[in-house]
N, C-alpha and C positions, 0 to 999 in steps of 0.2 A: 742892858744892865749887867753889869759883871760881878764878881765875887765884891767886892768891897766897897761897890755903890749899894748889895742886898744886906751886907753890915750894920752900913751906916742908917738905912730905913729902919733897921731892927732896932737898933741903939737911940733914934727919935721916936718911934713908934714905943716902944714899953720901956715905962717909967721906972726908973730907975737900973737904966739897965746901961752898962760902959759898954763903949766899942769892943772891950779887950774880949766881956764876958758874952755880947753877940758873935765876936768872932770865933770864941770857944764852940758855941752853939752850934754857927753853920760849919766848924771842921768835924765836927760830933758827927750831925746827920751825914756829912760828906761820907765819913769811915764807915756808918753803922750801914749805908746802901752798899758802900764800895764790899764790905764784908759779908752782907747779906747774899749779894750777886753771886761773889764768888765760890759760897758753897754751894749754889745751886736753888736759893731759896729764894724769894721775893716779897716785896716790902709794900703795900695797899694802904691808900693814904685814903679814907672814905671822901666822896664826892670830888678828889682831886686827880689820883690818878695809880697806879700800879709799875712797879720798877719791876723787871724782872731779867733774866738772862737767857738769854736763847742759841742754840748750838746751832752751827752751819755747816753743814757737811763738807768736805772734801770735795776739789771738781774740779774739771780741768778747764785750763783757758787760753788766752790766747795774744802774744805778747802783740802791742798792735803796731809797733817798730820792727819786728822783724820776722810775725806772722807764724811764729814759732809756738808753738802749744807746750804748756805748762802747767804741772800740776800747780793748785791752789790749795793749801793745808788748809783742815779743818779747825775751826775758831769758835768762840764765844763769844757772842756782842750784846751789850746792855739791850733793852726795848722796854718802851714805856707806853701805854696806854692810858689816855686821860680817862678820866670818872666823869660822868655827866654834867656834875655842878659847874667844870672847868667848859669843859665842851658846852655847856648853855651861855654860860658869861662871854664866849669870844661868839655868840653868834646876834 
């Protein structure tokens, strides 16, 4: 499913609701994660799952074309952990 088939589900599933103002909805939640992350905070949806942001150190590696070792700069990358109720339904 992609952005605009989880729209269009929103837009048939509640009534009275336009495509234009479902798509409002999932850029909403889109930013309000994207901006939560990025201060460092995190977003817990009960029995669905936890958005959060996790630092990765620094480290060296190793280019695998020319075997040459390289530093790797330290990053931030989303991580998400389901909530049970998600984790029960897919089993």
């Amino acid at each position: 499913m992609n952005k605009a088939e989880l729209i269009a589900v929103f837009a048939t599933k509640v009534e009275g609701l336009s495509k234009k103002q479902a798509e409002m909805i999932v850029d909403t939640f889109i930013e309000t994660v994207t901006h939560e992350l990025k201060k460092g905070g995190e977003l817990a949806l009960a029995g669905f799952g936890t958005f959060s942001a996790k630092k990765r150190a620094a480290r060296m590696g190793i280019n695998p074309q020319t075997k040459a070792k390289i530093q790797i700069a330290a990053v931030t990358v989303p991580k998400f952990k389901a909530g049970k109720t998600l984790k029960d339904a897919l089993k």
